[in-house]
FIDRENZA-387096 format. One record per residue (C-alpha): residue number from 1; residue in one letter; chain; z, x, y. Coordinates in nm, 3 decimals, padded with zeros to 5 digits. Layout:
// FIDRENZA-387096
[r NUM, A, A, [Z, X, Y]];
...
// end
This chain:
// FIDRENZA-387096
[r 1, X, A, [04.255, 13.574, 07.169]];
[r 2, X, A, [04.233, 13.881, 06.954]];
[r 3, X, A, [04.585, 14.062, 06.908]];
[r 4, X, A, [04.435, 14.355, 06.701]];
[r 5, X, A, [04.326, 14.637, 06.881]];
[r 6, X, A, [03.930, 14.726, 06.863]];
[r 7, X, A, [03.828, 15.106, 06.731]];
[r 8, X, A, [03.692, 15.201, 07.065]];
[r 9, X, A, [04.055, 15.101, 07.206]];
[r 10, X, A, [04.250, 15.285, 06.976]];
[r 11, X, A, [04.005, 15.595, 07.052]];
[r 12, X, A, [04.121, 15.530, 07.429]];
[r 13, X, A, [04.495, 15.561, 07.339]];
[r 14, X, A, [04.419, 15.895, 07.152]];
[r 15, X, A, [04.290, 15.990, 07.487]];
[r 16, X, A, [04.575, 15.891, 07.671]];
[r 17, X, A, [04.816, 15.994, 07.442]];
[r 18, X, A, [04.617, 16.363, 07.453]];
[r 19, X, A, [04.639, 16.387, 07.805]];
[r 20, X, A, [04.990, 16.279, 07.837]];
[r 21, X, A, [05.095, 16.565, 07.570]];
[r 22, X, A, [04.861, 16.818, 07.803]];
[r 23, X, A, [04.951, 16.705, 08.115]];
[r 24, X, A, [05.261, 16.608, 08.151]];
[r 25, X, A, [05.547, 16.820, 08.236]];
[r 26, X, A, [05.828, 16.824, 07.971]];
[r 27, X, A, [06.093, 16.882, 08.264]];
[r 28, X, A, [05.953, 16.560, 08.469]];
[r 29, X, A, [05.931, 16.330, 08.160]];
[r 30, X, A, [06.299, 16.437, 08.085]];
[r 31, X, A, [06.403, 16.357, 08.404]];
[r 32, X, A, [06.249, 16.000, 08.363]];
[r 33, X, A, [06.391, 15.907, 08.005]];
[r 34, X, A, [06.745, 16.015, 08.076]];
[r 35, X, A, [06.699, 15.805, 08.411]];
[r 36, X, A, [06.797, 16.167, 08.635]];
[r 37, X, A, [06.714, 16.131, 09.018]];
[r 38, X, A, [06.346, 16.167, 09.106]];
[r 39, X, A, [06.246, 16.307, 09.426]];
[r 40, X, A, [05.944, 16.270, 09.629]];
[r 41, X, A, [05.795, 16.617, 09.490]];
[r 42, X, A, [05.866, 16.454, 09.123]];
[r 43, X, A, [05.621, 16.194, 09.194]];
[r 44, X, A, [05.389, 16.352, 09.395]];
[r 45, X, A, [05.344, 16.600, 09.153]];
[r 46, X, A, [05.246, 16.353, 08.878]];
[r 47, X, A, [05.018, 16.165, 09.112]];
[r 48, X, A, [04.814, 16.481, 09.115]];
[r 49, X, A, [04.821, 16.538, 08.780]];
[r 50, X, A, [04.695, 16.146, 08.726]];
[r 51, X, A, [04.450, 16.182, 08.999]];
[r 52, X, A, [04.301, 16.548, 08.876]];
[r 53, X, A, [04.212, 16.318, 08.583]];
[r 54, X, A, [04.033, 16.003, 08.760]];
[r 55, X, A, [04.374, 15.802, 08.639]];
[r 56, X, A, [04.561, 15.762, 08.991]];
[r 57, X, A, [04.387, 15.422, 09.084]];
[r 58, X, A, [04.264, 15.280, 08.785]];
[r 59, X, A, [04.252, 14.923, 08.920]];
[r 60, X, A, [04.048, 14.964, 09.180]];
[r 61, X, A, [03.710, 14.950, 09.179]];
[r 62, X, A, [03.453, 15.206, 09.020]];
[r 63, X, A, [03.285, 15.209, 09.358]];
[r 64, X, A, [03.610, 15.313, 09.567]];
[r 65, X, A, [03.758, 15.559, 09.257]];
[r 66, X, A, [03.849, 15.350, 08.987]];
[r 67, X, A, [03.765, 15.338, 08.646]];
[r 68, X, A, [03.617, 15.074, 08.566]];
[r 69, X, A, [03.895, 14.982, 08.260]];
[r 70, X, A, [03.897, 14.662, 08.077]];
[r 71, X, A, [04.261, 14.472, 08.126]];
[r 72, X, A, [04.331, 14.648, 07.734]];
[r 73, X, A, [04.264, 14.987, 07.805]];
[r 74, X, A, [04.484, 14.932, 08.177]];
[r 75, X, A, [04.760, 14.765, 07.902]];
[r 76, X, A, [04.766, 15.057, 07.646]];
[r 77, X, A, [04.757, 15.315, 07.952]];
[r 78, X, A, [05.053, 15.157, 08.080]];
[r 79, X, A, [05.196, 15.139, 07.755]];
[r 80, X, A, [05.148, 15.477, 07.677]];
[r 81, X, A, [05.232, 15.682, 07.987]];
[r 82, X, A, [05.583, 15.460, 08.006]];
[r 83, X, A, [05.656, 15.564, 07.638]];
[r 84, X, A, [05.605, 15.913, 07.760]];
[r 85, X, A, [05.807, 15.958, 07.972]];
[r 86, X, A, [05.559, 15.995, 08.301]];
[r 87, X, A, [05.668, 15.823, 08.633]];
[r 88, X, A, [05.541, 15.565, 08.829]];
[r 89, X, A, [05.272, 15.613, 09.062]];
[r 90, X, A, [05.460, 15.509, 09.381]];
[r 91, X, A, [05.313, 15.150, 09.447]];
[r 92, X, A, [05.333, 15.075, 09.774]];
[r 93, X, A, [04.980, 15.277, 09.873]];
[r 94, X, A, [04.745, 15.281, 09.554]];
[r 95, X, A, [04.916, 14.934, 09.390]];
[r 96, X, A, [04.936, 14.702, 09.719]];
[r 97, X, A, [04.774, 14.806, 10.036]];
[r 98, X, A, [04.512, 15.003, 09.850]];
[r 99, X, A, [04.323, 14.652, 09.736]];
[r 100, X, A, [04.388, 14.495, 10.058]];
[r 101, X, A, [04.220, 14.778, 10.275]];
[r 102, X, A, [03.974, 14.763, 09.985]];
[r 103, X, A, [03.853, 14.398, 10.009]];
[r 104, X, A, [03.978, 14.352, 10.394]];
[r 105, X, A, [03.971, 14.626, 10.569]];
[r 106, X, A, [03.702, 14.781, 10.827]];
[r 107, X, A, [03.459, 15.039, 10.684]];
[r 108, X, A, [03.654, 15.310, 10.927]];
[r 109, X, A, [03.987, 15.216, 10.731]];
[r 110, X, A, [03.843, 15.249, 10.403]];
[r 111, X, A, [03.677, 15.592, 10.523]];
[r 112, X, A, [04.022, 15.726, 10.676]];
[r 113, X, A, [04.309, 15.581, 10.447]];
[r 114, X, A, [04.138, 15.528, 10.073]];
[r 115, X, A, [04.085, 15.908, 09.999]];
[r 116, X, A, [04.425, 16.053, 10.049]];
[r 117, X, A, [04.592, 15.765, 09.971]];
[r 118, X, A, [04.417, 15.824, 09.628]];
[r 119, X, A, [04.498, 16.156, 09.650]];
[r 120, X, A, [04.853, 16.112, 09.747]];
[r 121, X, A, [04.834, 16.349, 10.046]];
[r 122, X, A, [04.966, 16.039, 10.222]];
[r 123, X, A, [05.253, 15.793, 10.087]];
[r 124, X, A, [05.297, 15.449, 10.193]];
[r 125, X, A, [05.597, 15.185, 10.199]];
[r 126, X, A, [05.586, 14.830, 10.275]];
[r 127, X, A, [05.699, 14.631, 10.570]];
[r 128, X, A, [05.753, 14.294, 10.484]];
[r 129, X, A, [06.114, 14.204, 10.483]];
[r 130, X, A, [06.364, 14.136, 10.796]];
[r 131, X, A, [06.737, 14.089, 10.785]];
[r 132, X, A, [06.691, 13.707, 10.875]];
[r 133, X, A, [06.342, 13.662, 10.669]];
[r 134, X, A, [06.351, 13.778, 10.334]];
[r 135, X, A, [06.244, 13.492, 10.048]];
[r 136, X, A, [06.133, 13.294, 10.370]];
[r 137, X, A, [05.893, 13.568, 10.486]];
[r 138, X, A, [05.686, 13.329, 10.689]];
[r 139, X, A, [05.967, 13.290, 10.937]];
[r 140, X, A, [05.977, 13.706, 11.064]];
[r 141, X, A, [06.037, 13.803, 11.387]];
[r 142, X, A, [05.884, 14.102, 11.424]];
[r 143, X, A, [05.643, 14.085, 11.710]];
[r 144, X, A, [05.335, 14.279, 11.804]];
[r 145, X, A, [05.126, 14.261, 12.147]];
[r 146, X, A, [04.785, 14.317, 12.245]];
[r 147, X, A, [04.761, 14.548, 12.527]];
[r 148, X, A, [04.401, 14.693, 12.543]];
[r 149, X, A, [04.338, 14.913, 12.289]];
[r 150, X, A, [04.669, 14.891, 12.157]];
[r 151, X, A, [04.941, 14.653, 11.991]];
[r 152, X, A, [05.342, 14.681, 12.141]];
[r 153, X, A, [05.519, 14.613, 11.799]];
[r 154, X, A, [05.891, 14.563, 11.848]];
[r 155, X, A, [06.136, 14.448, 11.583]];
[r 156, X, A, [06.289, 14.514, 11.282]];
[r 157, X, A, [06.262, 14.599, 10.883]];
[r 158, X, A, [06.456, 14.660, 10.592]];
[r 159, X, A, [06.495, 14.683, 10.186]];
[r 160, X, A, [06.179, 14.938, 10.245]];
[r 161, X, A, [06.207, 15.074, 09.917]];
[r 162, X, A, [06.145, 15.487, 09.920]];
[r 163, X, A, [06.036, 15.442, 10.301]];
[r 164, X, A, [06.229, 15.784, 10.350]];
[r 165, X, A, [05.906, 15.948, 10.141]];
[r 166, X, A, [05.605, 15.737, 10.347]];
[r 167, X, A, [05.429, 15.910, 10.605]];
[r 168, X, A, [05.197, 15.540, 10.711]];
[r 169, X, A, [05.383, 15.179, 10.684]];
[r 170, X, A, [05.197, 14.857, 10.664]];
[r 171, X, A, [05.339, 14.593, 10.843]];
[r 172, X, A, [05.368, 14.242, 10.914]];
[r 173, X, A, [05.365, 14.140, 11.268]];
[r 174, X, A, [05.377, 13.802, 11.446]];
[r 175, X, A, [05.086, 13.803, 11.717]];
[r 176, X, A, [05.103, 13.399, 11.834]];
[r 177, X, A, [05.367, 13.221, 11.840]];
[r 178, X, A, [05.217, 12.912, 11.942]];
[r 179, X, A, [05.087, 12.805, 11.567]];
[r 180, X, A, [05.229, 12.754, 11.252]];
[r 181, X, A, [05.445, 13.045, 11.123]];
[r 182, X, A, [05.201, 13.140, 10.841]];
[r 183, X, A, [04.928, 13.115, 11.103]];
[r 184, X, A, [05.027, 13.329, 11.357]];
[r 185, X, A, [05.094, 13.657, 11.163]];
[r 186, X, A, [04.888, 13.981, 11.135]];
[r 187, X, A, [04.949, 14.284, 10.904]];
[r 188, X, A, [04.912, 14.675, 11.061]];
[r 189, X, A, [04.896, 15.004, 10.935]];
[r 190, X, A, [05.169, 15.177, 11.126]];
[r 191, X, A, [05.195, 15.627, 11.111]];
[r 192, X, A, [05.546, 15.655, 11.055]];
[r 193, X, A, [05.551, 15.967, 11.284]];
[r 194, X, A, [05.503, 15.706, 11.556]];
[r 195, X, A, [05.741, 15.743, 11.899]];
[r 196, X, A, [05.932, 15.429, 11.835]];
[r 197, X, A, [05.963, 15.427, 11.490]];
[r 198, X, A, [06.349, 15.493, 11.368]];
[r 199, X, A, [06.459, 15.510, 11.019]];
[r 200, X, A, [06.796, 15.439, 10.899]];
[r 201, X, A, [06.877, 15.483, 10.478]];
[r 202, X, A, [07.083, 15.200, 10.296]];
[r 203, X, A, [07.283, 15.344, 10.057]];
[r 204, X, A, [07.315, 15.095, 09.733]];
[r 205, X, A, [07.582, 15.050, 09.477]];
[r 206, X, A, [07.464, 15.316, 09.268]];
[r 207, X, A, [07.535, 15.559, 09.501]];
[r 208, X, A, [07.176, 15.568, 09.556]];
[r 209, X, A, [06.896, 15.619, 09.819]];
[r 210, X, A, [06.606, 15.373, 09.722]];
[r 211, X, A, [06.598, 15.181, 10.056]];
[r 212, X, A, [06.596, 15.167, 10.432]];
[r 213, X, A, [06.568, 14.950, 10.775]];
[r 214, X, A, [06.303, 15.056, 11.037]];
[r 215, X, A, [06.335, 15.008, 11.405]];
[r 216, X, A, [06.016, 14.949, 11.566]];
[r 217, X, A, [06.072, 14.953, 11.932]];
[r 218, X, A, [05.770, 14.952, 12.211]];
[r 219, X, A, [05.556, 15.126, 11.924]];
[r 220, X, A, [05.175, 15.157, 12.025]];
[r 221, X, A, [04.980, 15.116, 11.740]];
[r 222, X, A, [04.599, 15.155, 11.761]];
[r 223, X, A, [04.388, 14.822, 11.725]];
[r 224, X, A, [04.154, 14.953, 11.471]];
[r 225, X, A, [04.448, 14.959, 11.251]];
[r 226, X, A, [04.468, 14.584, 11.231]];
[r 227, X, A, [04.367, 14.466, 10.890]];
[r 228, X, A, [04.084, 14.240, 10.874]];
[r 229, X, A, [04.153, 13.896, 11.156]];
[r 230, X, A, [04.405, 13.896, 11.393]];
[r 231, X, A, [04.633, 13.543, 11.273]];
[r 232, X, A, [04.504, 13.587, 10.939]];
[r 233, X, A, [04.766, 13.882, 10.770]];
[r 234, X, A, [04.968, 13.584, 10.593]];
[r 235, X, A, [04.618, 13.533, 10.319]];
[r 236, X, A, [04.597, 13.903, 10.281]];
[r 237, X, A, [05.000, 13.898, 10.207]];
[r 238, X, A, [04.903, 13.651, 09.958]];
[r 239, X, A, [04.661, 13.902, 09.750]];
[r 240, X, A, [04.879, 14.165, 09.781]];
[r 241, X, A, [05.209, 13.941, 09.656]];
[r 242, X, A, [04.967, 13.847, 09.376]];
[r 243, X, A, [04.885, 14.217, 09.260]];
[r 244, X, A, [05.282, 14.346, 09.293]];
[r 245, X, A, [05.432, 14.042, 09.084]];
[r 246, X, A, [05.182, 14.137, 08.766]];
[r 247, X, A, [05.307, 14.445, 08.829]];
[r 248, X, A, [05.623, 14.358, 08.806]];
[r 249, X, A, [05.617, 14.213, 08.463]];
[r 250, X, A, [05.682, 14.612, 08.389]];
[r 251, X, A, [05.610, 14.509, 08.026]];
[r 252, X, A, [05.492, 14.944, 07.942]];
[r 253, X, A, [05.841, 15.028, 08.079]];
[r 254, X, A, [06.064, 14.705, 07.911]];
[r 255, X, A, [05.933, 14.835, 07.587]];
[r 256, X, A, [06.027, 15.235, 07.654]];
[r 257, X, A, [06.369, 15.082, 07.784]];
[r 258, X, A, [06.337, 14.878, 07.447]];
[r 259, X, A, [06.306, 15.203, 07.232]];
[r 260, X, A, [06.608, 15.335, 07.443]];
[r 261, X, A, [06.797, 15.053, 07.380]];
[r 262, X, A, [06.743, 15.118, 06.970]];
[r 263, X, A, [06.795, 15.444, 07.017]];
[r 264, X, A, [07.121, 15.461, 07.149]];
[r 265, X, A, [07.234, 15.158, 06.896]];
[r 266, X, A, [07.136, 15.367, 06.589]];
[r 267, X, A, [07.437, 15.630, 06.727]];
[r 268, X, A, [07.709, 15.650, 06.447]];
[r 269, X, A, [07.996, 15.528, 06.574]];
[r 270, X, A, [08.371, 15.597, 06.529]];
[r 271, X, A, [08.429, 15.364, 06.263]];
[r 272, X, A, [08.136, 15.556, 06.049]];
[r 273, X, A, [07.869, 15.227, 06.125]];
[r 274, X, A, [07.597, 15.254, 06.361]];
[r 275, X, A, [07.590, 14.957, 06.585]];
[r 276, X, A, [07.224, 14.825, 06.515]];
[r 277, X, A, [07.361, 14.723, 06.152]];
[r 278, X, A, [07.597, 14.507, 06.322]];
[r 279, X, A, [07.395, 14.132, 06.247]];
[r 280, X, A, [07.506, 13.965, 06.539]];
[r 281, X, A, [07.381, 14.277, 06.795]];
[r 282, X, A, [07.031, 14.245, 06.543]];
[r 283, X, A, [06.997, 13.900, 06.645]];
[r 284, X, A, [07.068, 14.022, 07.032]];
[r 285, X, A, [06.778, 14.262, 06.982]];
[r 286, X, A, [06.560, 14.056, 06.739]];
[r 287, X, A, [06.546, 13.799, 07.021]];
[r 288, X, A, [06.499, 14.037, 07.297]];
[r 289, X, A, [06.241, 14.219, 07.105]];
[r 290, X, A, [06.033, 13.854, 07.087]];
[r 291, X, A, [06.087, 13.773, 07.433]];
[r 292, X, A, [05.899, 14.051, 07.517]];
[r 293, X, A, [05.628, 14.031, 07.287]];
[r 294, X, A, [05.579, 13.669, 07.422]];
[r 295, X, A, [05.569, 13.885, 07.772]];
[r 296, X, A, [05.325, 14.117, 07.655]];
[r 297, X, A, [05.074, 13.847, 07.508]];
[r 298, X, A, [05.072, 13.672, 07.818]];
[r 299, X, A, [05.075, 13.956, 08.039]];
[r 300, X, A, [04.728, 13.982, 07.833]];
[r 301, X, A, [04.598, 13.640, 07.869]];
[r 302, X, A, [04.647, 13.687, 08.244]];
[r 303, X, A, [04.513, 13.990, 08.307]];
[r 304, X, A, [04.178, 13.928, 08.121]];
[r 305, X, A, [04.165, 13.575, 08.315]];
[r 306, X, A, [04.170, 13.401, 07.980]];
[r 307, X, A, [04.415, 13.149, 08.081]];
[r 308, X, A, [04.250, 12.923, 08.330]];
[r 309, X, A, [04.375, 12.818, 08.668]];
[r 310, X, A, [04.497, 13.050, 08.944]];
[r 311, X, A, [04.601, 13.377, 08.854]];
[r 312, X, A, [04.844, 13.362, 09.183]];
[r 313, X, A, [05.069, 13.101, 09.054]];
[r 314, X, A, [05.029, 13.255, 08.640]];
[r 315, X, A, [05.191, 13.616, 08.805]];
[r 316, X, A, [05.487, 13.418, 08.860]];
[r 317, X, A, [05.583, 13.343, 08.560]];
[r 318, X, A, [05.513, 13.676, 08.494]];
[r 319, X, A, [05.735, 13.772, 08.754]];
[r 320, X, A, [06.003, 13.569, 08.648]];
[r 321, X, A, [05.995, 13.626, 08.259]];
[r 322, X, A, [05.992, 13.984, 08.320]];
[r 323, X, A, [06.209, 14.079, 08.604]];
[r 324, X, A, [06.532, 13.877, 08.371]];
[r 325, X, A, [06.439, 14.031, 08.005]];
[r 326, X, A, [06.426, 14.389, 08.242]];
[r 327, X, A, [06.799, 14.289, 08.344]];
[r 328, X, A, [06.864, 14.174, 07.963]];
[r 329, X, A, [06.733, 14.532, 07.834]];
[r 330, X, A, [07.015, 14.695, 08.039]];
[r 331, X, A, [07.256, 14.448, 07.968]];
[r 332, X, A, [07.242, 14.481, 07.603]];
[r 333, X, A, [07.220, 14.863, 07.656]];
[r 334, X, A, [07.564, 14.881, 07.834]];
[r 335, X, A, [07.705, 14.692, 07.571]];
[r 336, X, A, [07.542, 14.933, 07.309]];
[r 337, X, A, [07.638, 15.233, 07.511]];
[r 338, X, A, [08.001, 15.058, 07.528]];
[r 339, X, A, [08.251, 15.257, 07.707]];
[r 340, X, A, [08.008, 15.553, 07.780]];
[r 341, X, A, [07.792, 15.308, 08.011]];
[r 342, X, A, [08.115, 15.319, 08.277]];
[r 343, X, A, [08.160, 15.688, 08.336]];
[r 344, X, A, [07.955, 15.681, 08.665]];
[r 345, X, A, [07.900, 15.981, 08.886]];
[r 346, X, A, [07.606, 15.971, 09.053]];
[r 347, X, A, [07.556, 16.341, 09.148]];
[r 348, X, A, [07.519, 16.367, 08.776]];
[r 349, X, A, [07.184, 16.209, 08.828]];
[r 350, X, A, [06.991, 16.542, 08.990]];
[r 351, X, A, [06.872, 16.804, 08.759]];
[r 352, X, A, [07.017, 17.098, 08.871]];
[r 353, X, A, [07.417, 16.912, 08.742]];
[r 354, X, A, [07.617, 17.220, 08.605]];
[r 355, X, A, [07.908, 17.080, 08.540]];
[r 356, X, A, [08.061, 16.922, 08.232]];
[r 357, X, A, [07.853, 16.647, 08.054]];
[r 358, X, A, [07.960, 16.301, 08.176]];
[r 359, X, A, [07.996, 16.221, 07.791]];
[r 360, X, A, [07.694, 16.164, 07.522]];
[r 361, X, A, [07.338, 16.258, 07.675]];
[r 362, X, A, [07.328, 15.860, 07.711]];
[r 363, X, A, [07.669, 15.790, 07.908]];
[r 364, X, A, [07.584, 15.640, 08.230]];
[r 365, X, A, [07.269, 15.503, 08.112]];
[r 366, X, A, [07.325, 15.152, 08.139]];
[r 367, X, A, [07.482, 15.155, 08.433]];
[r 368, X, A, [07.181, 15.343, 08.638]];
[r 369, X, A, [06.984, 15.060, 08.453]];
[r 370, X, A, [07.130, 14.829, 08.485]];
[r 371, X, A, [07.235, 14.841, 08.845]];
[r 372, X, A, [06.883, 14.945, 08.937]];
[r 373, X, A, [06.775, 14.607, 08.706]];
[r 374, X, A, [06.956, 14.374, 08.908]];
[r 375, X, A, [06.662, 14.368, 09.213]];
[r 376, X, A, [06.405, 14.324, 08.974]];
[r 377, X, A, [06.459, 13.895, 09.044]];
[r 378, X, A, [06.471, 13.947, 09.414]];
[r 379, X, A, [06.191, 14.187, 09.548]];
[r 380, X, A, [05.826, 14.074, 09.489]];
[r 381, X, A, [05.915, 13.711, 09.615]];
[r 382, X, A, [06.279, 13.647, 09.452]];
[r 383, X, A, [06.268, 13.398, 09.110]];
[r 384, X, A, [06.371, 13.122, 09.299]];
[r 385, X, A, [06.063, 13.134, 09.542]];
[r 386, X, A, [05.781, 13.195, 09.275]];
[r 387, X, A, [05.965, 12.856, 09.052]];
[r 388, X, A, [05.894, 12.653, 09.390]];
[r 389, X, A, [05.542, 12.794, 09.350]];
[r 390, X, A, [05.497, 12.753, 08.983]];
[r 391, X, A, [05.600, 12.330, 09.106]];
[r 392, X, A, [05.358, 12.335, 09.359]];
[r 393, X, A, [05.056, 12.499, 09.253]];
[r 394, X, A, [05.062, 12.448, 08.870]];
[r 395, X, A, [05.305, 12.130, 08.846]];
[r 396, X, A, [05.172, 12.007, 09.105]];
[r 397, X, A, [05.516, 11.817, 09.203]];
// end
């Protein structure tokens, strides 16, 4: 494998790079690096901005809107937009149900949801997780009901990450009972504005609002809304899993949290010494800093499908390797932020704050980061799920 980047891919990065200084608003990408509170205009109004330029679905195909990058240029993007500043694209839509609609889905959903799901006129969340099936998501209760021209869903969701933005859910149901568990399930695209539907917000340790439960009682969804076979929502959970755990390798954003990390170690401290000349916190970083070129290299390997076997079970490791060095980032930066990680007040998170600085411009950095971190080895499939599939599929034990 080549590690050195071709001509016509550095060209590519001065064309990101040019488009990020053009494009992206200097109030938005200072909201991102000092880790402020972004609201659902924030990221719609960067979607736009990516999509005005081709860039909101780059992964999917050229025929559907994409464009038609090689797994380098998708890398150096990522890379590139996350040293920026620029927020994430909210996932949920353009990231996970986006391919599945794409290579599942009836021509009529393609026609209705693809465009302004592209677009971002219309935000999606996911449905997946239940207060008694989480890590064992085969065994969800959630159960939906033919009735002519319409399924009865009835049952309940939660940890639905910004589901308080999403105007459409997609869902799994169970819709026969009489199979195995993985057999029996279905996945539906559910309008939120639905009578039946009931959101409820979760408040989290942070003080924040990331995530929610849904109530789903006698809701009437449509039957053309049923993705793909009836019984057969478990393989299309599969491919979707698949595409959200490369995604979560995050390696763009663990090397912007990397440079924020240096950043705040190169501070002068009290004693006159900044703490990055400290040896043993250079051997922290040194260490770190490999880990995650390790990451990035196999990130790589992966996404060019250079390294053989099935890229489902390879995004696990991906998952796993970079969910913990994501925790490890904010570790170390707490400990280089020292005393100014504690101050914590989250109000001081929204933009419009006028009231004394909690501290340096950094205080309360790591502990936004690192309390947002500590998730990373749970959602996607938690660490301990994808090592029983790494066993399985590539151990074969």
């Amino acid at each position: 494998m080549d590690l050195s980047y071709s001509d016509l891919e550095e060209a590519f990065r001065a064309e990101v790079r040019t488009f990020l200084e053009a494009k992206l608003p200097p109030d938005l990408a200072d909201k991102v690096k000092k880790m402020k509170r972004l609201t659902k205009d924030d990221y719609l109004r960067w979607h736009k901005i990516a999509h005005a330029q081709g860039w909101a679905t780059p992964h999917w195909p050229e025929e559907h809107g994409g464009t038609g990058w090689t797994p380098v240029q998708h890398h150096i993007y990522d890379e590139e937009a996350c040293r920026a500043g620029a927020p994430r694209i909210i996932p949920f839509g353009v990231r996970l149900v986006g391919p599945v609609i794409i290579n599942f889905g009836s021509d009529w959903q393609k026609e209705r949801f693809l465009a302004p799901m592209q677009s971002g006129e219309e935000v999606w969340c996911q449905g997946f997780s239940e207060p008694g099936s989480g890590s064992d998501l085969a065994s969800l209760k959630t159960r939906a009901v033919r009735d002519g021209d319409s399924y009865i869903v009835n049952g309940q969701k939660t940890w639905t990450t910004l589901g308080h933005f999403a105007g459409w859910i997609f869902c799994l149901v169970r819709t026969d009972n009489e199979v195995k568990q993985q057999e029996g399930i279905s996945m539906l695209l559910i309008d939120m504005d639905t009578p039946g539907v009931e959101l409820r917000p979760i408040m989290t340790l942070d003080g924040e609002h990331h995530v929610n439960e849904i109530f789903l009682e006698d809701v009437r969804v449509p039957v053309e809304h049923l993705v793909g076979e009836e019984n057969k929502g478990w393989d299309y959970a599969k491919f979707l899993l698949v595409n959200e755990r490369v995604g979560i390798a995050s390696v763009g954003q663990s090397k912007a949290d990397l440079e924020l990390l240096k950043e705040i170690a190169r501070i002068e401290q009290k004693n006159g010494r900044a703490l990055i000349e400290d040896p043993l916190f250079q051997a922290k970083l040194a260490d770190l800093e490999i880990e995650l070129l390790a990451l990035e290299y196999t990130n790589m390997r992966v996404l060019s499908g250079g390294s053989g076997g099935g890229v489902g079970a390879l995004s696990s490791f991906l998952k796993i390797k970079g969910s913990e060095l994501q925790q490890r980032l904010m570790e170390l930066t707490m400990e280089a932020a020292g005393p100014y990680a504690a101050p914590w007040i989250p109000d001081a998170r929204n933009s419009n704050w006028n009231e004394a600085p909690v501290g340096p411009e950094y205080a309360g950095v790591g502990t936004s980061g690192f309390l947002d971190r500590r998730k990373t080895t749970i959602y996607g499939g938690s660490n301990e799920i994808q090592k029983n599939i790494i066993a399985k599929r590539v151990l074969n034990l």
